[in-house]
C-alpha positions, 0 to 999 in steps of 0.5 A, spaced: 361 338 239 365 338 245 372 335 244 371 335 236 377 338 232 377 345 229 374 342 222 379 345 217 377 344 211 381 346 205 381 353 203 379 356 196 383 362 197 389 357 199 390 357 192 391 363 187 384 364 183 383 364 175 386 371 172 379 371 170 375 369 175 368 371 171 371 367 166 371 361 170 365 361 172 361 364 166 364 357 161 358 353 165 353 358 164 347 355 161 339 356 160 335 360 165 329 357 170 323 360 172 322 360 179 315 361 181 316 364 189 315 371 190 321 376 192 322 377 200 327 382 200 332 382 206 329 375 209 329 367 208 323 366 204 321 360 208 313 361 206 315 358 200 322 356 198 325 357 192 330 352 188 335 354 184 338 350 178 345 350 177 345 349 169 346 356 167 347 363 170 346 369 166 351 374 168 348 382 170 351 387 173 348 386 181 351 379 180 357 380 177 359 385 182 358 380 189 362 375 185 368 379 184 367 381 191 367 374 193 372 371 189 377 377 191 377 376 198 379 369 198 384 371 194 387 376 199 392 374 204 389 379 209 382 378 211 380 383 217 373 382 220 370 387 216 373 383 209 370 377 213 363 381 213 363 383 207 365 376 204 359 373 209 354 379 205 356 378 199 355 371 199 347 373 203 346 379 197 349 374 191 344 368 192 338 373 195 338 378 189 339 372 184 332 369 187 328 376 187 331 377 180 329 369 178 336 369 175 339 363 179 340 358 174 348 356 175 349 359 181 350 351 185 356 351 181 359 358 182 358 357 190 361 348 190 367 351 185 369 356 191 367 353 197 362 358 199 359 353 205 366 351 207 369 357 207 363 360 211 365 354 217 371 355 217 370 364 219 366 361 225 370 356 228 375 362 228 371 367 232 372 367 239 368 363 243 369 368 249 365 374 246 361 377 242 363 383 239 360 383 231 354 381 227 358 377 223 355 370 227 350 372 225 350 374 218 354 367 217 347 364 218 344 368 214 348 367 208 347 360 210 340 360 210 340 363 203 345 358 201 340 352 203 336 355 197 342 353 192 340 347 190 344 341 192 350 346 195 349 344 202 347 337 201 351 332 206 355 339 209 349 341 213 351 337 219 358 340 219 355 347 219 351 346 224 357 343 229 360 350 227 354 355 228 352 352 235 359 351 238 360 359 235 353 360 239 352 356 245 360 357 248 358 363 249 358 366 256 352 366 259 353 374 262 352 378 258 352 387 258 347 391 257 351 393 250 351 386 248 343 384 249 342 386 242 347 382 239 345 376 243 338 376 240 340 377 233 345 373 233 339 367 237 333 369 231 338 369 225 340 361 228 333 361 227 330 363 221 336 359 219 334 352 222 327 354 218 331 355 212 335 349 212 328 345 213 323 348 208 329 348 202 331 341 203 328 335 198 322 332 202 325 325 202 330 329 206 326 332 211 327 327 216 333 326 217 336 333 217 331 334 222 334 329 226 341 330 224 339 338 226 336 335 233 342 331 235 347 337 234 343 342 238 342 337 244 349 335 243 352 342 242 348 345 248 350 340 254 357 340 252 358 348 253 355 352 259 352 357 253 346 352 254 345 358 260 346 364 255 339 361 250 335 359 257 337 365 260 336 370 254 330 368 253 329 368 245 324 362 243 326 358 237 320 363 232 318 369 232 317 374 236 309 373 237 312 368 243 317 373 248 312 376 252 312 368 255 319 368 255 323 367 260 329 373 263 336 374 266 332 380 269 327 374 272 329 369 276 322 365 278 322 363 271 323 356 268 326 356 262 323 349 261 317 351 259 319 354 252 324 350 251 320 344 251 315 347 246 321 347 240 323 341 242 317 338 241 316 342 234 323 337 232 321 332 235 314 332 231 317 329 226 321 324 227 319 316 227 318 311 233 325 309 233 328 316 233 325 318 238 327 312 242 334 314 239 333 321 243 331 319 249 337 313 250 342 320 248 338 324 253 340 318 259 347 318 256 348 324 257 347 324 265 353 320 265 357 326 263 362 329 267 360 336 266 355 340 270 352 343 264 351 337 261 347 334 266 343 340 267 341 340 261 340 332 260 336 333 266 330 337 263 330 334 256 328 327 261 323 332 265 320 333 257 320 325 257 317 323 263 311 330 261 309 326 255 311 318 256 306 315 251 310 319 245 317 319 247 318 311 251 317 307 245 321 302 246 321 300 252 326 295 253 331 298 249 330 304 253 331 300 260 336 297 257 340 304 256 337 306 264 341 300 266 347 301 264 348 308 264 346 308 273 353 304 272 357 310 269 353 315 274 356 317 281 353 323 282 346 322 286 342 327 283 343 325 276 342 318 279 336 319 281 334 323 275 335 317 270 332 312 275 326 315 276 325 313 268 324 307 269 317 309 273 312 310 267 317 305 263 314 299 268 307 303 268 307 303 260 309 296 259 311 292 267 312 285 263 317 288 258 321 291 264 321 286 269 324 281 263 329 285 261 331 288 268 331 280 268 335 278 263 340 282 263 342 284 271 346 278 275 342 276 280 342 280 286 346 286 282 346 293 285 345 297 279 339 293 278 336 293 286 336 300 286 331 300 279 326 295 284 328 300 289 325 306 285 319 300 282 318 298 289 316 305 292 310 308 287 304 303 289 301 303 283 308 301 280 310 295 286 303 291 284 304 291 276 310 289 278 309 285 283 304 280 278 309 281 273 315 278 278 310 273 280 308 270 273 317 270 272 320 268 278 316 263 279 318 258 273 326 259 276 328 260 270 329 266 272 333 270 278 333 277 281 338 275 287 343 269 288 339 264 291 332 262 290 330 263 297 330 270 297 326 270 290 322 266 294 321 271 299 320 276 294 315 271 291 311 270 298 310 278 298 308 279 290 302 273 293 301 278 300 300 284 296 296 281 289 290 277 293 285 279 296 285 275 303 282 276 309 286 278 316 286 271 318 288 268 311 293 274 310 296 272 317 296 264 316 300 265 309 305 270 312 306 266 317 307 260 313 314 263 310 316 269 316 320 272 310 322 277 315 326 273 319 332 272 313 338 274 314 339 277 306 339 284 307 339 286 300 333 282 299 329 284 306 331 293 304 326 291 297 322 287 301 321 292 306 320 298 301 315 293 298 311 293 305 313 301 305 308 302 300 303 297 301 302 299 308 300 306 305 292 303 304 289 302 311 286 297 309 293 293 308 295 296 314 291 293 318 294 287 316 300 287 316 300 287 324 302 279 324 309 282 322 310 286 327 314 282 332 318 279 326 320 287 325 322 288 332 327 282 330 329 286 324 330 293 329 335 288 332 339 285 326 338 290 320 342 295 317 341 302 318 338 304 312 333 297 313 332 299 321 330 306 318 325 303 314 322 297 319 321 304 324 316 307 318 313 301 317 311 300 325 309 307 325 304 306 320 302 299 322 301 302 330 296 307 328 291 302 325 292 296 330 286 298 336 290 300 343 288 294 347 292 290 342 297 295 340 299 295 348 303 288 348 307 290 343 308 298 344 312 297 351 318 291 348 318 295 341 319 302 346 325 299 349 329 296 342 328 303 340 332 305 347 339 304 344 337 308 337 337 315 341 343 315 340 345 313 333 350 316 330 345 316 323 341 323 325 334 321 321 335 315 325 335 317 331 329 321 330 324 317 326 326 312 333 324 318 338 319 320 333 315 312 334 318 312 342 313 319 343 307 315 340 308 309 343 307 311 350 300 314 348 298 306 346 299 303 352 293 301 357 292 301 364 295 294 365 302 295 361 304 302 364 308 300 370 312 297 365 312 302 361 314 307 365 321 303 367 322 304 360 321 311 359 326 312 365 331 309 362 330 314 356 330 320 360 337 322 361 338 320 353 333 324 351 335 329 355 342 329 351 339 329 345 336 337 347 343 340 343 343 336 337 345 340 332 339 336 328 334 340 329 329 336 328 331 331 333 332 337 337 325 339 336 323 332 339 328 332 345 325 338 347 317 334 347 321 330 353 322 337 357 320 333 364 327 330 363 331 336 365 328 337 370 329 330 373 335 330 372 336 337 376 335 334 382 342 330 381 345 337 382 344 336 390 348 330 390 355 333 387 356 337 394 353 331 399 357 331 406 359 323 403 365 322 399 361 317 395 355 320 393 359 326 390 363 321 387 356 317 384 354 325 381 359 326 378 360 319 375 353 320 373 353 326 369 360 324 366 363 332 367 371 329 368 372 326 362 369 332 358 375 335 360 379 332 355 374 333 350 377 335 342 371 341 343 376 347 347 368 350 349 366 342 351 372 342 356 372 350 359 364 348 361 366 342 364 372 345 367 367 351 370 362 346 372 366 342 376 369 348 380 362 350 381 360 345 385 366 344 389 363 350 392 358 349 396 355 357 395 354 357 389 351 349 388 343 351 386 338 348 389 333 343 386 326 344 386 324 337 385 324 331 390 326 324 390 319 323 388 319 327 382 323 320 380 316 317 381 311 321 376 309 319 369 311 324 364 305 327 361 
């Protein structure tokens, strides 16, 4: 894992060998022990899995050999790479030529009495985990695998062996040359045929949890190095080779790599009971609070796996909530928030009580880690109502509280008995009217209550309705903050287009001239969803309110005409709708060079030319400059095509 010490443990060549070394391993030798398997040559036998005794070991000459070999190389002081691979070898050949022979019987207590698995950890720790250059990675998996067919000689070493051999191997850059594929892959399938190895040799009775054990280690050595792109990159898929022509490549980069990865997952996953898989998921979101990118990265995608398949993987429901709550609170990246709040989605659909009483139960009231979670609820239709039932059951009986007074958990109750009872219109309008929750100044709980009427305005039947709060929302365009003026301006939006013209008229024109002021909000999505309203509004007004309606929009001319530059092209787009206003305001150009002092004057107050001058943009103040020596010289003043009269048309 990232951060863990070198693991070094002690070295049996660190201490001289026996003179004899046959002798040594020869005096524990005992009987022989048939082994039913078929041999399998240069390969793990994962079919069906030998186990070797270790009571007795008879000695011949093939076997003899590897362990003089062996027993020599820890002995050496020098140990080159090419020594190293041979020992490695020696250690695959001796285990898998015992096994084809069905001699294995004692080799358990050569392989404990020399530390073969330790010294194994310790030649990987010390490759460099900048490169690969050699095959000895990979054959160090493959010893390991044949070593799982000893019996009892990789118990309780398994984890420490996969912290080596997934650090070796996942800290690897993620580019690699031409000249490197090949080792890359190898390197990949013999981790492979070593995972497979380790899990059909073990006890049955231990099958579960060195999944499990094998499971966290990959996930925890994956998020710690950035080699998590060598492996998603490469594109070798845990298996065979039947499954590379639906392998992701470096040379193809419109291929996702979750879509193989989520299929070795889920094979480890398969086997781990309900409280483990939970374990998984709470390391996933622990993981998003990793400072590392690599980390989030891969986090990420092991969530998008979770979130595909919620009914196996979100079992326990509060303790998953739980763990989102107090994650979000260690987060402060917005992507990797949103990544760990969106969980909690198919946690409130799954299970909307338990969700609600634990969010209950262990947020303050009125904590913000806790709102942004009701925010995220509140925003999927099918999601708000479940728990706004659920809410209305708990908030009720004022054991429990969501904000810091009870008023607001009032307003939060009104809108849970709006949104959950099928009333008509008019008992729609009589019960908002009887608690006007808009009209409280308690921004917290008026941002959820409108994410909540966001949502439910998404039917047009609920729409409808809901035009008896539109003067109280105007009152919020007034008094809110940003984010809640966004919000009641996409809320009039949706509600204006049900409402019939005669009786969306009377609100259209005052609505039109609250948004005036909005043009010119330094909040670019601001602005443009007030424009965007202000552009619809003038299609609703009747014959009656049009006069009215017209001063408005004078009014906003001038804005809209400014707004033409925005470096938001979005709302650029929108100023540019408004067309008419450029050429309305040409026709103060004449002004500027009128016989009368005071009416050149008035002009050049008007369009604010001198103060430009001093503007901290060099370009801003050069035009100015420039425009204003232009119309100092009367030749060079352009003529208006447009009259006073102009002031006088409705924009169409």
């Amino acid at each position: 894992m990232a951060g863990r010490p070198p693991i070094r443990p002690r070295l049996a060549w660190q201490e001289r060998p026996p003179s004899r070394p046959r002798v040594a391993w020869q005096e524990e030798v005992g009987a022989p022990q048939e082994v039913t398997s078929p041999p399998q040559p240069n390969q793990v036998d994962v079919a069906q899995p030998p186990q070797i005794d270790a009571d007795a070991l008879p000695v011949n000459g093939f076997l003899s050999g590897y362990m003089d070999s062996i027993v020599s190389f820890l002995g050496s002081p020098e140990k080159e790479e090419s020594h190293k691979i041979g020992f490695l070898m020696d250690i695959r050949d001796l285990c898998d030529t015992s096994r084809r022979q069905r001699s294995p019987m004692g080799l358990g207590v050569f392989c404990r009495r020399y530390e073969l698995a330790e010294n194994i950890e310790v030649l990987l720790e010390e490759e460099p985990r900048d490169q690969l250059r050699t095959a000895l990675r990979q054959i160090a998996m493959r010893a390991i695998a044949e070593l799982s067919a000893v019996e009892k000689v990789l118990e309780g070493k398994e984890t420490r062996l996969l912290q080596a051999c997934f650090s070796s191997v996942f800290s690897l850059p993620p580019e690699v040359e031409d000249m490197d594929r090949y080792l890359y892959l190898e390197t990949m399938r013999s981790m492979d045929n070593m995972l497979q190895a380790l899990l059909l040799n073990s006890r049955a009775s231990r099958v579960s949890e060195l999944l499990q054990n094998i499971f966290q280690v990959w996930v925890c050595e994956v998020w710690a190095s950035q080699g998590l792109f060598l492996t998603l990159g490469m594109g070798v898929h845990s298996g065979d080779r039947r499954n590379e022509a639906r392998q992701p490549h470096l040379e193809d980069p419109d291929s996702s790599s979750e879509d193989w990865l989520k299929p070795d997952v889920m094979l480890f996953a398969e086997y781990l009971q309900p409280p483990e898989r939970t374990d998984m998921v709470l390391v996933f979101i622990e993981a998003m609070s990793d400072s590392s990118t690599f980390g989030k990265e891969a986090a990420r995608n092991m969530l998008n796996m979770v979130m595909g398949n919620c009914d196996f993987w979100l079992v326990d429901v509060p303790k998953i909530t739980s763990s989102i709550y107090k994650t979000l609170e260690r987060i402060n990246t917005a992507q990797a928030r949103q990544s760990v709040e969106s969980l909690i989605v198919p946690l409130a659909d799954k299970c909307p009580g338990e969700v609600v009483s634990t969010l209950l139960t262990i947020a303050p009231p009125g904590d913000s880690t806790a709102l942004a979670l009701w925010e995220v609820m509140f925003s999927v239709p099918h999601t708000l109502r479940s728990v706004l039932k659920e809410l209305l059951i708990q908030l009720r009986d004022l054991k429990s509280r969501l904000f810091c007074t009870y008023l607001e958990d009032h307003c939060l109750v009104s809108l849970a008995m709006l949104a959950g009872s099928d009333l008509g219109d008019r008992e729609f309008a009589l019960l908002y009217m009887a608690f006007r929750f808009l009209k409280e100044e308690r921004p917290a709980m008026l941002s959820l209550v409108l994410t909540g009427i966001m949502t439910l305005s998404q039917t047009d039947e609920m729409a409808r309705k809901m035009k008896v709060m539109l003067p109280d929302l105007m009152w919020v365009l007034q008094c809110g903050n940003k984010a809640i003026k966004i919000k009641a301006l996409a809320i009039f939006r949706t509600v204006m287009a049900q409402v019939q013209r005669e009786e969306a008229s009377p609100i259209a024109v005052p609505l039109a001239g609250f948004l005036l002021p909005l043009f010119d909000d330094e909040l670019s999505q601001l602005r443009e969803s007030s424009i965007s309203l202000f552009r619809h509004l003038m299609k609703m007004v009747v014959w009656k309110d049009k006069r009215e309606m017209k001063n408005t929009v004078r009014r906003g001319l001038l804005p809209l005409f400014f707004r033409m530059s925005d470096q938001v092209q979005s709302v650029a787009k929108l100023e540019r709708d408004r067309s008419r206003a450029q050429e309305l305001l040409s026709q103060s150009l004449p002004y500027l060079g009128d016989a009368q002092a005071s009416s050149r004057e008035a002009a050049v107050r008007f369009i604010a030319l001198q103060p430009l001058e001093q503007d901290r943009e060099p370009s801003i103040c050069s035009l100015a400059a420039q425009t204003i020596r232009i119309l100092g010289n009367p030749r060079e003043q352009p003529r208006s095509r447009w009259t006073l009269r102009g002031l006088c048309c409705w924009p169409r």
